[in-house]
C-alpha positions as CSV (number, residue, x, y, z in Angstrom):
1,X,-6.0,77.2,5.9
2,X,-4.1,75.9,2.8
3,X,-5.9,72.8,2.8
4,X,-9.0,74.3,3.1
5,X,-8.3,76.8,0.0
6,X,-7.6,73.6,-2.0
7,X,-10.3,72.1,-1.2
8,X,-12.7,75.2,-1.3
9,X,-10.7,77.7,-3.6
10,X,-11.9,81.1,-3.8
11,X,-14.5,82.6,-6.6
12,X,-13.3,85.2,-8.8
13,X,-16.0,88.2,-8.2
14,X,-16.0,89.0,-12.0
15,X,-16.2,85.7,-13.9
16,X,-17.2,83.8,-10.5
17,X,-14.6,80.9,-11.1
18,X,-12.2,79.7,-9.1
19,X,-9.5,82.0,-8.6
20,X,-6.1,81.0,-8.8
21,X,-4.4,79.8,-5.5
22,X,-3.8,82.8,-3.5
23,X,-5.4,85.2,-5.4
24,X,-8.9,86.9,-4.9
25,X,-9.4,87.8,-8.8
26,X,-8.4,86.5,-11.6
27,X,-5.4,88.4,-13.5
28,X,-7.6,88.4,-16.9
29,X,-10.3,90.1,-14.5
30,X,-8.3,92.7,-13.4
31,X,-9.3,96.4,-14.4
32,X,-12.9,94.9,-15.2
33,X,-14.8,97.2,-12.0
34,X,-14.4,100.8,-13.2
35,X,-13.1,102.9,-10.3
36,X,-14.9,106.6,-9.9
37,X,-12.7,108.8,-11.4
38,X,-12.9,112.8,-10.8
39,X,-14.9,115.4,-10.9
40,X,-17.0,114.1,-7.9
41,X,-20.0,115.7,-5.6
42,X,-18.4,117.5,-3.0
43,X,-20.8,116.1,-0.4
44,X,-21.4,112.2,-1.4
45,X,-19.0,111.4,-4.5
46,X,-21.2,110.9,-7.2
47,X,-19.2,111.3,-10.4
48,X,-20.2,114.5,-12.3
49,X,-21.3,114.3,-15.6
50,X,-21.1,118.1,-15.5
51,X,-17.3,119.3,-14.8
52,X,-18.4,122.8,-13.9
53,X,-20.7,121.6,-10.9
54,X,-19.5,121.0,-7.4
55,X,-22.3,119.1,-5.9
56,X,-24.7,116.4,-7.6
57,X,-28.4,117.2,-8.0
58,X,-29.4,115.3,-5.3
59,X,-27.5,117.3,-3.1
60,X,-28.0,121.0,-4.4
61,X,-31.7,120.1,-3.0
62,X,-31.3,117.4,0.3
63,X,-29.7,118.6,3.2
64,X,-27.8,115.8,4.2
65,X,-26.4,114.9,8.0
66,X,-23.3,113.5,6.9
67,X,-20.3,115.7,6.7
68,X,-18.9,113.9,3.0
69,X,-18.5,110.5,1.2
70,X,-16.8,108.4,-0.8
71,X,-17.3,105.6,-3.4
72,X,-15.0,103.0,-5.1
73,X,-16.5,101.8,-8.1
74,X,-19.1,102.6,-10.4
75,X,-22.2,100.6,-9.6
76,X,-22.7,99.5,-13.3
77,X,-19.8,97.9,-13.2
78,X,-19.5,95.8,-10.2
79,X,-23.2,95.1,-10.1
80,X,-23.3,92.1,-11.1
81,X,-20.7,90.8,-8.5
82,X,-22.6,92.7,-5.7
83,X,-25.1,90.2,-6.6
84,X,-23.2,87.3,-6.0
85,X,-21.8,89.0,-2.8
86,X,-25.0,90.0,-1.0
87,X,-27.8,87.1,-2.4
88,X,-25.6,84.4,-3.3
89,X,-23.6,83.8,-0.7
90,X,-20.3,84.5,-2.3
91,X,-19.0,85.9,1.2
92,X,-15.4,85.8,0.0
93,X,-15.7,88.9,-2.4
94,X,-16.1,90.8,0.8
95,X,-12.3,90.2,1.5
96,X,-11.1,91.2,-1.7
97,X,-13.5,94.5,-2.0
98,X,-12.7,95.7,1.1
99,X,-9.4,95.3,0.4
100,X,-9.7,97.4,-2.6
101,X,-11.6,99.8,-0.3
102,X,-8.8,100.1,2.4
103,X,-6.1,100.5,0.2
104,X,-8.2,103.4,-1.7
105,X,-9.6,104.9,1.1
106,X,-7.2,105.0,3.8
107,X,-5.4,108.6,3.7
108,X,-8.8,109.7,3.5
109,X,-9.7,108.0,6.9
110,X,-6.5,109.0,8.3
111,X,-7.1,112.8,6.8
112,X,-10.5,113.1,8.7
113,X,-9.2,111.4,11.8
114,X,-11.9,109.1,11.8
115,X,-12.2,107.6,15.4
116,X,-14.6,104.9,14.7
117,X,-15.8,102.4,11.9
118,X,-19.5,101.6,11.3
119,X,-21.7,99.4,9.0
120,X,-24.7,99.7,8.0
121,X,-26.5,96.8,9.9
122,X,-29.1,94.5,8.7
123,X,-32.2,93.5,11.3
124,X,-31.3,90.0,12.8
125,X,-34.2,88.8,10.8
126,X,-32.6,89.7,7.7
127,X,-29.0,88.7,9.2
128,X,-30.8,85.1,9.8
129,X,-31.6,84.4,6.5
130,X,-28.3,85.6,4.4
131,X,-25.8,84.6,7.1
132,X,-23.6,87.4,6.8
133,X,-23.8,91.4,6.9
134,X,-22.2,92.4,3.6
135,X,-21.2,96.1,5.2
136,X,-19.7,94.0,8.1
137,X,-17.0,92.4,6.2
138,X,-16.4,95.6,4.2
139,X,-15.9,97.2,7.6
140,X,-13.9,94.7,9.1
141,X,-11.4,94.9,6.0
142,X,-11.0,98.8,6.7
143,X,-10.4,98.1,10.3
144,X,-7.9,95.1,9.7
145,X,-6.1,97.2,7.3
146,X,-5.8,100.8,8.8
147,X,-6.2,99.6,12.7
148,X,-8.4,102.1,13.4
149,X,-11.1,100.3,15.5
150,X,-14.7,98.9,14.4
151,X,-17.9,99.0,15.9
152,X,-20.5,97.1,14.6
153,X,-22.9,97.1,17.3
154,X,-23.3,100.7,18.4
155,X,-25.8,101.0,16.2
156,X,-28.9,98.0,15.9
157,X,-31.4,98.1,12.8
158,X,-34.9,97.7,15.4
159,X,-37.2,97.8,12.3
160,X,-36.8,95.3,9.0
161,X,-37.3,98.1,6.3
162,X,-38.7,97.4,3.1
163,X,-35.9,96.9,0.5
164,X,-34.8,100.2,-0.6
165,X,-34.4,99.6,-4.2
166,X,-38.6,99.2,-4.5
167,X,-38.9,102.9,-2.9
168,X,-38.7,106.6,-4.4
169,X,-36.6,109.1,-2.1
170,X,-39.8,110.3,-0.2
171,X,-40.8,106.6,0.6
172,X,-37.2,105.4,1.4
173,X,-37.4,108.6,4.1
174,X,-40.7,107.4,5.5
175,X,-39.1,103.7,5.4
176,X,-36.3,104.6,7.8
177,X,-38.2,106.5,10.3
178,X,-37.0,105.1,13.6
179,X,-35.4,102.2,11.9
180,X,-31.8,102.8,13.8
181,X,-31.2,102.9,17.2
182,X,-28.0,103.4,19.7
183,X,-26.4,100.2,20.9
184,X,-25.0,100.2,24.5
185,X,-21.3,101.0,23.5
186,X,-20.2,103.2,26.5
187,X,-17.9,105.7,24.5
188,X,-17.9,108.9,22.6
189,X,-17.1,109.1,19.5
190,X,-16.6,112.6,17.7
191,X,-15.6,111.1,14.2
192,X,-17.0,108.5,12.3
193,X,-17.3,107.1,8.9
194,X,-20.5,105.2,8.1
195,X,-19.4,101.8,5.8
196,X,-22.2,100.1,3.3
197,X,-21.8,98.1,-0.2
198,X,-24.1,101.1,-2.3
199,X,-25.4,104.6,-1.7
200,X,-28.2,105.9,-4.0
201,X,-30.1,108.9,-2.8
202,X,-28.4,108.9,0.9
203,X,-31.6,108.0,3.4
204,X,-30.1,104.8,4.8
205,X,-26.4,107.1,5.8
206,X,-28.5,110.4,7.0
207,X,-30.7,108.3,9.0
208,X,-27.8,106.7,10.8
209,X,-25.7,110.1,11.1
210,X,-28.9,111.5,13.0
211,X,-28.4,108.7,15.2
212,X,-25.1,109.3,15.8
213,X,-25.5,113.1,16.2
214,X,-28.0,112.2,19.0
215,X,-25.8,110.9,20.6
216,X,-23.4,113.2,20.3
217,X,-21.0,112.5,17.1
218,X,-19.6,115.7,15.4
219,X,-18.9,114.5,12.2
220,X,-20.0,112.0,10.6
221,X,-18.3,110.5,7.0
222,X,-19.0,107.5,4.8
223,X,-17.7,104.8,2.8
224,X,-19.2,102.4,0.0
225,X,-18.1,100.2,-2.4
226,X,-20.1,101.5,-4.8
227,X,-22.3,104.5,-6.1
228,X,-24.3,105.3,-9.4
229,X,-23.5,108.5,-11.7
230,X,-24.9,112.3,-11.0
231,X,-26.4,115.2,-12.7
């Protein structure tokens, strides 16, 4: 593993070069992702621009499936290394941010007695062509750190959606319909939080909570690395 680290050291996921032996980031790097910071949307943890609110715009007018959820960073400023994470194949920034994500996160996984961890999958066509799920490793962090167990098949992606990013709400809705089904995980699950690297108007996480309510979840949470500002 040492030789190999040598050989292959690790990218920084701010300035992308190597990072120094044993580290994920560089020191000079640190503090450069801005962490969400209260007042947040009560429901998915938008930051508020408006202290006096208690839920985003987006939520005062969707009814969501998910019980509440949770973001790390601003999307602004990690963007750029989400890039190199998800389309570049810098797989090794999924250690480090969901290390960051653990460590943040985990009174709040222990505080809703969350049962099960999921990612968001990707359709095996998708899966094919980058080589790794980006949620996966995200989740797998989470579950290394805090023990409580993963479960990245109970739910399969059947349909290859259109990226979301090219869609308006409405469309992103249509986009999903029937995209997620159950896998064949013989358990019940009561609690469960929902992992993926961005939320943005919440289709992808409500789509998979139906699922999951289906089939018989109670509550359903989530988790992302990152999440853009609210009104």
């Amino acid at each position: 593993m040492i030789f190999k680290e040598l050989l292959f050291p690790r990218r920084c996921p701010v300035c992308d070069r190597p990072a120094p032996f044993g580290k994920d980031i560089c020191p000079a790097c640190q503090g450069a992702f801005v962490k969400i910071r209260g007042p947040v949307c009560f429901k998915c943890g938008k930051q508020l621009q408006d202290q006096t609110k208690e839920y985003c715009n987006d939520c005062q007018k969707t009814h969501h499936l998910f019980e509440r959820g949770l973001a790390l960073y601003e999307y602004n400023s990690v963007s750029r290394a989400m890039y190199g994470y998800k389309f570049s194949g810098r797989a090794e920034f999924g250690q480090y941010f969901g290390r960051q994500m653990a460590i943040h996160f985990a009174g709040y996984l222990k505080k809703w007695q969350i049962q099960a961890i999921v990612p968001v999958p990707l359709h095996k066509k998708k899966l094919k062509v980058r080589g790794y799920n980006q949620a996966y490793l995200l989740a797998k962090s989470l579950s290394d750190y805090t023990g409580i167990p993963i479960y990245d098949k109970l739910i399969i992606r059947q349909r290859n959606t259109k990226p979301m990013k090219e869609l308006d709400p409405k469309s992103r809705q249509i986009n999903l319909k029937n995209a997620f089904i159950m896998g064949r995980y013989d358990v019940k699950l009561q609690r469960v939080v929902i992992v993926d690297d961005i939320y943005t108007t919440g289709a992808t996480i409500d789509a998979m909570s139906k699922v999951l309510k289906d089939a018989g979840a109670d509550r359903i949470y989530f988790l992302t690395l990152s999440i853009g500002r609210g009104l």
